[in-house]
C-alpha positions as CSV (number, residue, x, y, z in Angstrom):
1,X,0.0,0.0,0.0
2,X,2.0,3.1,-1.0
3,X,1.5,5.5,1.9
4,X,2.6,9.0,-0.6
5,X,0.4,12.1,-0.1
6,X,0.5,15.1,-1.9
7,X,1.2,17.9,0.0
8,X,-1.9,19.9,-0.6
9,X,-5.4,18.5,-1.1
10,X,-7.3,18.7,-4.7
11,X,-10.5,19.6,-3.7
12,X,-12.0,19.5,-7.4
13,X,-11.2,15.3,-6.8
14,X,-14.2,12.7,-5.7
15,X,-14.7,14.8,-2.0
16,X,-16.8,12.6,0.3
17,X,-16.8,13.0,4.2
18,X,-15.7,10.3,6.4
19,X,-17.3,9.6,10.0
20,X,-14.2,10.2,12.2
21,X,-15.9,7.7,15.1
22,X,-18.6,4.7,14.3
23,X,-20.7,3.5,17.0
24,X,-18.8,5.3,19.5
25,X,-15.3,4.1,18.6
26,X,-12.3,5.9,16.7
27,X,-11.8,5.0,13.0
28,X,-9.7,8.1,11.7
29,X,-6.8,8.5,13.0
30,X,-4.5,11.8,12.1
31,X,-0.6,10.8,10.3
32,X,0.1,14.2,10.9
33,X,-0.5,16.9,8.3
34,X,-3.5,16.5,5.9
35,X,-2.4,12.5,6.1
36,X,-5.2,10.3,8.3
37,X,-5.6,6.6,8.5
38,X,-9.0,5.0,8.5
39,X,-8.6,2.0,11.2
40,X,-10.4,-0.8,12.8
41,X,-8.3,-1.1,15.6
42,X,-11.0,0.3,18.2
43,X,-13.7,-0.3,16.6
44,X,-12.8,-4.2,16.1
45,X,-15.2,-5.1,13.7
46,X,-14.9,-8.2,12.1
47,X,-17.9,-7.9,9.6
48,X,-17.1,-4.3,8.1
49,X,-14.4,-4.2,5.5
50,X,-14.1,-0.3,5.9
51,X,-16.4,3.2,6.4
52,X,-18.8,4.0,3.5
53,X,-18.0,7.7,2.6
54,X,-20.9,10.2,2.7
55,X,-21.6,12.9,-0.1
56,X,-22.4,15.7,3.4
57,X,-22.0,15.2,7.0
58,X,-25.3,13.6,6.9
59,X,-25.3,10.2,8.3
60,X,-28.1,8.9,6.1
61,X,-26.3,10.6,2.7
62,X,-23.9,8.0,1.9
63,X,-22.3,7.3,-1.6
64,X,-22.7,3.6,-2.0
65,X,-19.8,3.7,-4.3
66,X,-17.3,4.8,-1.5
67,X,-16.2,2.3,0.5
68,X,-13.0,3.3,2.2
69,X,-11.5,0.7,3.2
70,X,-9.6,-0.3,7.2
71,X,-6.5,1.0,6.6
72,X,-6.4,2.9,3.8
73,X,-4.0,6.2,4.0
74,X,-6.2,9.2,2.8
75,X,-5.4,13.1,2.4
76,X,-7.9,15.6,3.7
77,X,-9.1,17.5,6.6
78,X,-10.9,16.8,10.0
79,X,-14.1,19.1,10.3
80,X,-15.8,18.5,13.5
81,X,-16.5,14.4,13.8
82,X,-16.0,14.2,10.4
83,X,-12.9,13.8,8.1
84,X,-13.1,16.0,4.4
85,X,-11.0,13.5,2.2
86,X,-9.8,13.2,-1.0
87,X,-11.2,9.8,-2.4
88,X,-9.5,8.3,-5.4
89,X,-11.9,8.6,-8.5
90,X,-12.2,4.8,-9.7
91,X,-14.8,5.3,-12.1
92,X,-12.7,5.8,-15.2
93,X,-11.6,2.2,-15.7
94,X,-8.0,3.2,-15.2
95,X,-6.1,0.3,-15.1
96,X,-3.9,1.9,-12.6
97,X,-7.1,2.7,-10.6
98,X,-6.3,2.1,-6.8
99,X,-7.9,-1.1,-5.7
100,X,-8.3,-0.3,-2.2
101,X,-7.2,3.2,-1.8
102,X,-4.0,4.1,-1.7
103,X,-2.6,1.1,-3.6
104,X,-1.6,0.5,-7.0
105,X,-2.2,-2.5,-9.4
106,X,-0.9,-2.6,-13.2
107,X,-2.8,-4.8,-16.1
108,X,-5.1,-4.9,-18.7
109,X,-9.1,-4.2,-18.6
110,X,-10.9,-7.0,-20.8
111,X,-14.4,-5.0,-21.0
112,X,-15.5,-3.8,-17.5
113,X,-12.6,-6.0,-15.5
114,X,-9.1,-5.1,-14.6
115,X,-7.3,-8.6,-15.1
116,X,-3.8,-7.5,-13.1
117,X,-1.3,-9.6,-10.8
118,X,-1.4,-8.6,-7.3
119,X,1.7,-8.6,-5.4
120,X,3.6,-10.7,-3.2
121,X,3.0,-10.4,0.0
122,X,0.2,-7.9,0.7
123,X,0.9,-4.7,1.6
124,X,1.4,-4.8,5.9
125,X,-1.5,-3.4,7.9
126,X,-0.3,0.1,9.9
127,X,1.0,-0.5,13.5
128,X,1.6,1.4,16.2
129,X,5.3,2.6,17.1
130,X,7.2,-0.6,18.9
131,X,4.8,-3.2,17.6
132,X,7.0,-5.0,14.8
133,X,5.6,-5.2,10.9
134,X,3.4,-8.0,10.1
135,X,1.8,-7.9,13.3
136,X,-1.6,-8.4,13.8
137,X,-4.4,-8.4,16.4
138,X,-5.7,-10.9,18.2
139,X,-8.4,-11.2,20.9
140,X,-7.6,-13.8,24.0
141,X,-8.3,-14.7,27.2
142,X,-5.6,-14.0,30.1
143,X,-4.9,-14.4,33.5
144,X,-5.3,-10.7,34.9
145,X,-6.7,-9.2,37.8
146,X,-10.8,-10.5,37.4
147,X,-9.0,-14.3,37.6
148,X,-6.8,-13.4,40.0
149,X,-9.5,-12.5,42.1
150,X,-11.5,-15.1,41.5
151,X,-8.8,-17.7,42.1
152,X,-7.7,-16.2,45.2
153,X,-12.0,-15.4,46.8
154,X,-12.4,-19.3,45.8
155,X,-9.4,-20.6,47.4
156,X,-10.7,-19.0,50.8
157,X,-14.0,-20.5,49.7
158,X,-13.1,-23.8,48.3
159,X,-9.7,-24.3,48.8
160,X,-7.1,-25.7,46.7
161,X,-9.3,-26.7,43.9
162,X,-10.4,-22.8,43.1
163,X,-7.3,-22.8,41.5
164,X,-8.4,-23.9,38.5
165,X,-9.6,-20.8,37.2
166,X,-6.4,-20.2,35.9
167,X,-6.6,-22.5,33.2
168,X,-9.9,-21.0,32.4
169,X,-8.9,-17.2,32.7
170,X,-11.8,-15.1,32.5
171,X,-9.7,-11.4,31.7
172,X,-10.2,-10.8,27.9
173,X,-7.9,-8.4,25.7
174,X,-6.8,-7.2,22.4
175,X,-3.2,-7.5,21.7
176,X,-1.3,-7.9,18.3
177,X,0.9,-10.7,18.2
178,X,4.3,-9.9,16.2
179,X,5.7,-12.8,13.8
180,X,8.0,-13.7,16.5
181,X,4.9,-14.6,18.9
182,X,6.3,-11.9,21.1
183,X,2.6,-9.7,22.7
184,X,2.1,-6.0,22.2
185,X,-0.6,-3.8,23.3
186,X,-2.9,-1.8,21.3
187,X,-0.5,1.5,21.9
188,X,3.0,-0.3,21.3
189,X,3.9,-1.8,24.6
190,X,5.6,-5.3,24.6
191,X,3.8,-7.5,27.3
192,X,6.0,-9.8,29.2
């Protein structure tokens, strides 16, 4: 995914307006500059592939041809909860039309299909500073304070036996786990 943004914005582009939060939760987040990242990190939705763009900052005037996807790189400006972007205008059949904006494919169209070789591997997914490339998040179970808890309220209770809540944790988390299997926090921190 090629992560280049030109230094001022060309508002006589496709302009569309992005939620900056969706059911509460962040999903723009600013690179600095006019650069922002739409991202699924908070949000942690499983079933959306991105946030469809709006032609206002109306909630119920969306473009159903703008789809921006989770971690695509866009240029444009917050206003309020929303984010003025730039969108990449993919209704010209150019064959070097971003598939999911921000990246780049070259081929041939045969009638109203771009046949084009994608490449090896896929573009990496943005991490925060200190989590490693490649990363990615997963959601687990852990032993943290709620098991603790519990453990040490059924060992008074129960005794000995209570102690088999730590194989069952009940503490739940997100966490990106790097290539190496070494854990990370959602803001970068290694977890030992």
């Amino acid at each position: 995914m090629s992560s280049r943004v030109s230094p001022e914005p060309n508002w006589s582009q496709k302009v569309r307006y992005i939620p900056a939060n969706v059911n509460g939760k962040q999903v723009v987040v600013s690179q600095g500059g006019d650069a922002f990242l739409v991202d699924n990190i908070e949000l942690r939705s499983a079933g959306m592939p991105g946030v469809q763009g709006r032609f206002s900052k109306d909630l119920d005037d969306k473009d159903p041809s703008a789809i921006v996807m989770f971690g695509s790189k866009l240029q444009g400006e917050l206003e309020g909860d929303w984010l003025k972007a730039v969108l990449p205008d993919l209704d010209d059949k150019d064959p070097s039309a971003a598939v999911t904006f921000g990246s780049k494919l070259q081929g041939e169209l045969e009638g109203d299909w771009l046949k084009a070789v994608l490449p090896e591997p896929a573009a990496a997914a943005w991490v925060p500073a200190g989590v490693p490339a490649n990363s990615h998040v997963v959601h687990e179970k852990y032993v943290g304070p709620n098991t603790k808890m519990f453990g040490l309220g059924g060992c008074l209770l129960c005794g000995c036996l209570a102690l088999l809540i730590f194989a069952c944790p009940v503490d739940e988390r997100d966490v990106y786990v790097a290539p190496n299997g070494a854990k990370y926090t959602l803001n970068g921190a290694r977890i030992q």
